[in-house]
Gaussian input, Z-matrix of N, CA and C with variables (Angstrom, degrees):
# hf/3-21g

backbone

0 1
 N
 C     1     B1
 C     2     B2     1     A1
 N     3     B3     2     A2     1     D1
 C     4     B4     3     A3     2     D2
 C     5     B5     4     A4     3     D3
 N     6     B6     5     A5     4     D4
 C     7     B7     6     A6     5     D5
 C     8     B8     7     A7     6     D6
 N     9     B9     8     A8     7     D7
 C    10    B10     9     A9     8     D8
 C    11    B11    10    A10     9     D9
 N    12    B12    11    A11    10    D10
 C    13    B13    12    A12    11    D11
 C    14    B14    13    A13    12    D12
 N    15    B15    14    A14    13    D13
 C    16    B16    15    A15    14    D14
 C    17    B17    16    A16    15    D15
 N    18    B18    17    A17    16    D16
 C    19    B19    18    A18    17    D17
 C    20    B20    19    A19    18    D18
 N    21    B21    20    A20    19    D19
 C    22    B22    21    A21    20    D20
 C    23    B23    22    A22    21    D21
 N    24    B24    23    A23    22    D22
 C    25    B25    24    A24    23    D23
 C    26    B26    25    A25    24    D24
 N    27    B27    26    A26    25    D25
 C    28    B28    27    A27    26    D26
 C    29    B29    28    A28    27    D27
 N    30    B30    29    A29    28    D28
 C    31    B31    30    A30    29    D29
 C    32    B32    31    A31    30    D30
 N    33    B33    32    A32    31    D31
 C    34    B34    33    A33    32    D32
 C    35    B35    34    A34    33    D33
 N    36    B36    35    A35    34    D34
 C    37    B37    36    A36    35    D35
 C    38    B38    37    A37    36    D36
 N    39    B39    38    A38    37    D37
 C    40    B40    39    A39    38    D38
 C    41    B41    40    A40    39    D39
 N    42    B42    41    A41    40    D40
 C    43    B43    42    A42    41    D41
 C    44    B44    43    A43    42    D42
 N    45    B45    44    A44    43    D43
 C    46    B46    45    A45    44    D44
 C    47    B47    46    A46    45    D45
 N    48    B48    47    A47    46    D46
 C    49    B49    48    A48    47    D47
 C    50    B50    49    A49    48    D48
 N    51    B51    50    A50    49    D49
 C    52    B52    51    A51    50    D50
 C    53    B53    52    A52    51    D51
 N    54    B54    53    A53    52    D52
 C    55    B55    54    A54    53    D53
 C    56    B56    55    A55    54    D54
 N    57    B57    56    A56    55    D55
 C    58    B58    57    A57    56    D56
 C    59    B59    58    A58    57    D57
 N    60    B60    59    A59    58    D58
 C    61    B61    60    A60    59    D59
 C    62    B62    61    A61    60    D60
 N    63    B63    62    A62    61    D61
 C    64    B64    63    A63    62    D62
 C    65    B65    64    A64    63    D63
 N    66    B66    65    A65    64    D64
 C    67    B67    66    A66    65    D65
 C    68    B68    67    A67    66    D66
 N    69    B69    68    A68    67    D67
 C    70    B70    69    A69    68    D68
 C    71    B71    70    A70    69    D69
 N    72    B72    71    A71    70    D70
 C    73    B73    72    A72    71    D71
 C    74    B74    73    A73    72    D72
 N    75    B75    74    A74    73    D73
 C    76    B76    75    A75    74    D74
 C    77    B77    76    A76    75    D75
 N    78    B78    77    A77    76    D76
 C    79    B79    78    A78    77    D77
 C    80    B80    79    A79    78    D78
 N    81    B81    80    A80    79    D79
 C    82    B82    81    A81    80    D80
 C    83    B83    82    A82    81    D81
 N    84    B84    83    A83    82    D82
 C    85    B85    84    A84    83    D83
 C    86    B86    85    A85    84    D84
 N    87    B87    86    A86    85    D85
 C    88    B88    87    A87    86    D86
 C    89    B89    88    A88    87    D87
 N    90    B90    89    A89    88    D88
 C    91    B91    90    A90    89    D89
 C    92    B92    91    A91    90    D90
 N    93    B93    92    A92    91    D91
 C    94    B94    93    A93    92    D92
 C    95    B95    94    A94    93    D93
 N    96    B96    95    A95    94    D94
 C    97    B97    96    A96    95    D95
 C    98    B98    97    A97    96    D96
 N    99    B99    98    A98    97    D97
 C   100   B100    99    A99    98    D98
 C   101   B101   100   A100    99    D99
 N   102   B102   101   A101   100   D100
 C   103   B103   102   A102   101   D101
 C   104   B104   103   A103   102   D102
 N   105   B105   104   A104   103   D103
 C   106   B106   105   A105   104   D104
 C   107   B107   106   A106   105   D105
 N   108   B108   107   A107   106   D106
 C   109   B109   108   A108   107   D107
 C   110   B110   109   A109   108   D108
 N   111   B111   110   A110   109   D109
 C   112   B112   111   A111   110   D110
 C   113   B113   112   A112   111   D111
 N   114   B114   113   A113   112   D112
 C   115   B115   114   A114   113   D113
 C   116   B116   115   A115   114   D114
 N   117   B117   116   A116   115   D115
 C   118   B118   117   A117   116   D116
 C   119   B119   118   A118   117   D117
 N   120   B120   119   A119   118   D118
 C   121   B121   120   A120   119   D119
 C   122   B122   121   A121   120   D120
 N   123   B123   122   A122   121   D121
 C   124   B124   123   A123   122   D122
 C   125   B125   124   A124   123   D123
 N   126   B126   125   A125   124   D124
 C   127   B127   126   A126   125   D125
 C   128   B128   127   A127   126   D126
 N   129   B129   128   A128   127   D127
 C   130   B130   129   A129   128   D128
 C   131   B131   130   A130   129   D129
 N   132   B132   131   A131   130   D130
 C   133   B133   132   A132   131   D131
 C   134   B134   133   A133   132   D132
 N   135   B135   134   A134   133   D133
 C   136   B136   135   A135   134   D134
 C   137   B137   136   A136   135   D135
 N   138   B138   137   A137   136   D136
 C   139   B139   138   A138   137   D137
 C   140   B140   139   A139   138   D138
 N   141   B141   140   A140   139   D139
 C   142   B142   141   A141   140   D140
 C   143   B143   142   A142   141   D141
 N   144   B144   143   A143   142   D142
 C   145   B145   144   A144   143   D143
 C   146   B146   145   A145   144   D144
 N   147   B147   146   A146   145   D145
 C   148   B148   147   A147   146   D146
 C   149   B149   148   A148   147   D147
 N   150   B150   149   A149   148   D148
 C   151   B151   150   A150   149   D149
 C   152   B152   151   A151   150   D150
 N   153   B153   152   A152   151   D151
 C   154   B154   153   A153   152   D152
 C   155   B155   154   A154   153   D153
 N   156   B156   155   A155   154   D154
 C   157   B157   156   A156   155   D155
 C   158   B158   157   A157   156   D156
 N   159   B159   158   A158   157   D157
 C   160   B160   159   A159   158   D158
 C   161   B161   160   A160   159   D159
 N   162   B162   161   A161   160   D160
 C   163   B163   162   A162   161   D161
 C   164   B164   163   A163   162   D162
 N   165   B165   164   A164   163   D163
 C   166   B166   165   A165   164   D164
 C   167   B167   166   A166   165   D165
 N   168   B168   167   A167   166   D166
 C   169   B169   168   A168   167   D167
 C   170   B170   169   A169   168   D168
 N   171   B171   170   A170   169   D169
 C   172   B172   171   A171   170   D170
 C   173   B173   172   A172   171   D171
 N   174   B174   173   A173   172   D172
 C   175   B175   174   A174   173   D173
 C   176   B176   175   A175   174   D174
 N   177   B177   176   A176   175   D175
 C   178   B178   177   A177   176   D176
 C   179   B179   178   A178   177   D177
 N   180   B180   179   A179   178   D178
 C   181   B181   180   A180   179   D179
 C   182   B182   181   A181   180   D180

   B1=1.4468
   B2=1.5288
   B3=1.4881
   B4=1.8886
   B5=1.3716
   B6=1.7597
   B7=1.4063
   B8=2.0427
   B9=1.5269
   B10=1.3539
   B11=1.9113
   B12=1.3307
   B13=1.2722
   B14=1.5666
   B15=1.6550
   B16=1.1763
   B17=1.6950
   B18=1.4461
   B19=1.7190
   B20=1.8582
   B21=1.0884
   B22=1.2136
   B23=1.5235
   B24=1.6146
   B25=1.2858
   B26=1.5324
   B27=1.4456
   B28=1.1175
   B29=1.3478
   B30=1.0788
   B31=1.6081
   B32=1.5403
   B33=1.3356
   B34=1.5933
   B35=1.5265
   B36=1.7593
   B37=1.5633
   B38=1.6393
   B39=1.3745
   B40=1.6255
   B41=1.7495
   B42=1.0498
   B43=1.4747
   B44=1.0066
   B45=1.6723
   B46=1.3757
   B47=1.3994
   B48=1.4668
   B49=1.4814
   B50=1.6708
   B51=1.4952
   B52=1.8391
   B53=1.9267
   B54=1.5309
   B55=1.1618
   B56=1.2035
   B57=1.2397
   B58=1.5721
   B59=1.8316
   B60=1.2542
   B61=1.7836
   B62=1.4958
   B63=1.3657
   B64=1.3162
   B65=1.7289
   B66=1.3515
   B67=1.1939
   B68=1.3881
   B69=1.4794
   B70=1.2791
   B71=1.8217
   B72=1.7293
   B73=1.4658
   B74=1.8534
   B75=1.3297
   B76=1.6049
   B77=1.1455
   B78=1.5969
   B79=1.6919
   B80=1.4884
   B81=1.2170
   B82=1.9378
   B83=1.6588
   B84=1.2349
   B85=1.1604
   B86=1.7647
   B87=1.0864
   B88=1.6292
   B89=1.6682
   B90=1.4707
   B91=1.4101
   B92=1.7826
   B93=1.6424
   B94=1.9114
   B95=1.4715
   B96=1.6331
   B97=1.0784
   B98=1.6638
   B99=1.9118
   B100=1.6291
   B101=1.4758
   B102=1.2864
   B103=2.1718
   B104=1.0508
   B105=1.3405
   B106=0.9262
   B107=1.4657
   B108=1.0056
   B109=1.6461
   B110=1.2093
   B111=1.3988
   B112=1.1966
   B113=1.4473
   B114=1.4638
   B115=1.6453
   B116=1.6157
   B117=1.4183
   B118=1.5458
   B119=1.4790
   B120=1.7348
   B121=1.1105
   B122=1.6654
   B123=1.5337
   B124=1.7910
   B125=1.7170
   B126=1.5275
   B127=1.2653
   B128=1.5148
   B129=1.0327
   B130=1.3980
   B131=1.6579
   B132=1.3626
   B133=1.3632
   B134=1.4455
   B135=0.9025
   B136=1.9084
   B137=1.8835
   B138=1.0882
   B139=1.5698
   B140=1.6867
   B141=0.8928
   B142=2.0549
   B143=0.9279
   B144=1.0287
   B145=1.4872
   B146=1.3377
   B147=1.8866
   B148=1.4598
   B149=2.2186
   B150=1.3579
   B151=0.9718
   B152=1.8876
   B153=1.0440
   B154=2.1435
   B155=1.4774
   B156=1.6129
   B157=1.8223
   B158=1.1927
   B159=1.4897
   B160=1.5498
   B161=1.7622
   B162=1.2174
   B163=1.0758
   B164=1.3129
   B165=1.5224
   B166=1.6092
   B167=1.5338
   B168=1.4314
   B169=1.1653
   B170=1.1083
   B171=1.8943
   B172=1.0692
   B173=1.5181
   B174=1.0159
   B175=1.9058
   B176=1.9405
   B177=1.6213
   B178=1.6259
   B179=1.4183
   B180=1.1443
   B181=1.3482
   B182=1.0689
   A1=111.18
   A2=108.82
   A3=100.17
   A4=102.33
   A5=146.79
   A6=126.21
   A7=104.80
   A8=99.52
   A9=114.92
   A10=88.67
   A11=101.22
   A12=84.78
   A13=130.21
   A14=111.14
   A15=118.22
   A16=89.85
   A17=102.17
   A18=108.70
   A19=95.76
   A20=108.41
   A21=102.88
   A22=117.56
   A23=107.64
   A24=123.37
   A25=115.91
   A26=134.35
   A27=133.77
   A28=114.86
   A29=127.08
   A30=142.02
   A31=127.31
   A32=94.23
   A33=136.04
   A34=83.78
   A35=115.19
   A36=109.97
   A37=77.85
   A38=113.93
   A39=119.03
   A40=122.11
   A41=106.54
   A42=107.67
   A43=103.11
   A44=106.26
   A45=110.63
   A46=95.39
   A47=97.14
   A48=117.58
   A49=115.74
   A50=104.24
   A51=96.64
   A52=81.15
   A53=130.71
   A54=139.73
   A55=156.31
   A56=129.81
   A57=110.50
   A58=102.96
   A59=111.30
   A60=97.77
   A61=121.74
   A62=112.47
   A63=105.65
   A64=110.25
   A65=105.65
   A66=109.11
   A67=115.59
   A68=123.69
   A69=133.46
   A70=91.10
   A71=90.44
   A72=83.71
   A73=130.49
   A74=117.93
   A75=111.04
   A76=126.73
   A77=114.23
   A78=102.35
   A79=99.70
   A80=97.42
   A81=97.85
   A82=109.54
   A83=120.16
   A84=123.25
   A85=90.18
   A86=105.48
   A87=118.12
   A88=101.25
   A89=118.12
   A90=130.68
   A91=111.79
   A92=102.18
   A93=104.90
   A94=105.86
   A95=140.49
   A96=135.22
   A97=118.55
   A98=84.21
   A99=100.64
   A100=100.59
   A101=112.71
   A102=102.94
   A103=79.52
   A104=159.94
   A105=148.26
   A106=115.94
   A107=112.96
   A108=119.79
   A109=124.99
   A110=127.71
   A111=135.64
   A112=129.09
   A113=104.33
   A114=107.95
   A115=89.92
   A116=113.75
   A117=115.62
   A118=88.00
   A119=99.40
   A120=117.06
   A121=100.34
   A122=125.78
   A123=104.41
   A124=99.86
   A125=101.56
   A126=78.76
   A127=132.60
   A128=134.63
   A129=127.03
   A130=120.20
   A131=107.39
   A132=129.25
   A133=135.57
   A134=123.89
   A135=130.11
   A136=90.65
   A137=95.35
   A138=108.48
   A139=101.88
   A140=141.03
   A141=151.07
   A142=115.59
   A143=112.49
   A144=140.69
   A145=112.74
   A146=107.28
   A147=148.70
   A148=72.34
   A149=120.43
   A150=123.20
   A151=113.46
   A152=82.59
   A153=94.27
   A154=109.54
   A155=99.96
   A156=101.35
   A157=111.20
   A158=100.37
   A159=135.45
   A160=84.39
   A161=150.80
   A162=138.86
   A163=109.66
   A164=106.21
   A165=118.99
   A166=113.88
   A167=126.29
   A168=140.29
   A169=127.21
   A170=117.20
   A171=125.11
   A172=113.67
   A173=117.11
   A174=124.49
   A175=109.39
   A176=95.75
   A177=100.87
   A178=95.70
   A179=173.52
   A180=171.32
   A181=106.36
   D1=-45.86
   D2=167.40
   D3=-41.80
   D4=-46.69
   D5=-156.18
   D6=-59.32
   D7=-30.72
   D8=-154.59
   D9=-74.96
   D10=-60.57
   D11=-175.31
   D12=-95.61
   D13=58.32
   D14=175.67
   D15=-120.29
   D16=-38.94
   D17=-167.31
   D18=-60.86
   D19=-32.10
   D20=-159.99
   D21=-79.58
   D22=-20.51
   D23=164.24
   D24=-82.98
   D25=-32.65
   D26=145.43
   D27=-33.30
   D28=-62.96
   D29=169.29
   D30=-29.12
   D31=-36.16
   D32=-157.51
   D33=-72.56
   D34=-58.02
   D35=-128.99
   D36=-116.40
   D37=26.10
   D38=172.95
   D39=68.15
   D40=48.52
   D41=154.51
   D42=-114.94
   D43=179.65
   D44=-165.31
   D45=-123.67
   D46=142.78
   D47=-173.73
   D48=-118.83
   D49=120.78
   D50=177.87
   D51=-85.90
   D52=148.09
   D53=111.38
   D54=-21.59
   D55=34.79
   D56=-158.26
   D57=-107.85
   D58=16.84
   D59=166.72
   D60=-103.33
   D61=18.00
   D62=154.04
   D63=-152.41
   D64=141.17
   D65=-158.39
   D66=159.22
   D67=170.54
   D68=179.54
   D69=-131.74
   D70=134.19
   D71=169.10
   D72=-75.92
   D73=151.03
   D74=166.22
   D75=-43.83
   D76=-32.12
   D77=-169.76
   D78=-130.93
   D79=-161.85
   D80=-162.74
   D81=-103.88
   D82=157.24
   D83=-153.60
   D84=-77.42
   D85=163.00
   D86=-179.13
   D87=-72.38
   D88=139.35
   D89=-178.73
   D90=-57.53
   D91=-44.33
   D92=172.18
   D93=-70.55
   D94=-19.06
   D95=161.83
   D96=-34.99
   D97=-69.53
   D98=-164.90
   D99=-58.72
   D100=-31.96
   D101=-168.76
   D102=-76.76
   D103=-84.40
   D104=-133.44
   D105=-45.19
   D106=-68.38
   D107=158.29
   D108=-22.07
   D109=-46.19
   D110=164.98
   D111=-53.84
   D112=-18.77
   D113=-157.94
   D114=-100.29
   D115=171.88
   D116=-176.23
   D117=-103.82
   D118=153.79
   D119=-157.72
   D120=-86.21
   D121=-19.52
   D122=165.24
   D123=-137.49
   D124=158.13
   D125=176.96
   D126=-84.63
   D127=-156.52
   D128=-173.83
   D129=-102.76
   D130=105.24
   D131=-175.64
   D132=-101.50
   D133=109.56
   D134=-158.69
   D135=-68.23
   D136=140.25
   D137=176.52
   D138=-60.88
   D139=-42.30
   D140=155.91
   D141=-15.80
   D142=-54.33
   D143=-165.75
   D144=-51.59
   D145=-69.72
   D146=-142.25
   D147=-81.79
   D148=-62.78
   D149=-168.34
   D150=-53.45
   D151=-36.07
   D152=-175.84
   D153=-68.93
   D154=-22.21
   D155=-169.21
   D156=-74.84
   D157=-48.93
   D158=-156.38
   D159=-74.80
   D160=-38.52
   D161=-176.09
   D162=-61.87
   D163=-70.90
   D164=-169.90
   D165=-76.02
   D166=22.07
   D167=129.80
   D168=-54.94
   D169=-65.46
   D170=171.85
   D171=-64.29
   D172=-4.59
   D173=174.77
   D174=73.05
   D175=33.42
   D176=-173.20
   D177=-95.69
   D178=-58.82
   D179=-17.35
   D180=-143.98

C-alpha cells in the first residue's frame, strides 16, 4: 500500500502515473503459467542422498 500511496501523492503534485500495482489483469493467465503453479517447486530428495553427492564430488568416498 506505501507503492499506492506514494503514486498517489506523485499524482497529487501532477505527474503522471501508469498504475500497475494494484489491479486484476484484463486477460487470462497463460495455460504453462497455471500448470506450472500446480507442480511443486523441487523435487523430492532424501537427506542421504544430498550427503552421498556432496561427498563424491569432493572425491572423499
Amino acid at each position: 500500500m506505501e507503492v499506492l500511496e506514494r503514486a498517489q501523492q506523485l499524482e497529487a503534485e501532477g505527474k503522471s502515473i501508469i498504475h500497475l500495482e494494484i489491479g486484476e489483469p484484463d486477460f487470462p493467465t497463460a495455460p504453462h503459467i497455471c500448470e506450472a503453479a500446480h507442480m511443486p517447486s523441487m523435487p523430492a530428495i532424501q537427506p542421504t542422498h544430498i550427503v552421498r553427492d556432496t561427498r563424491t564430488q569432493r572425491g572423499n568416498h
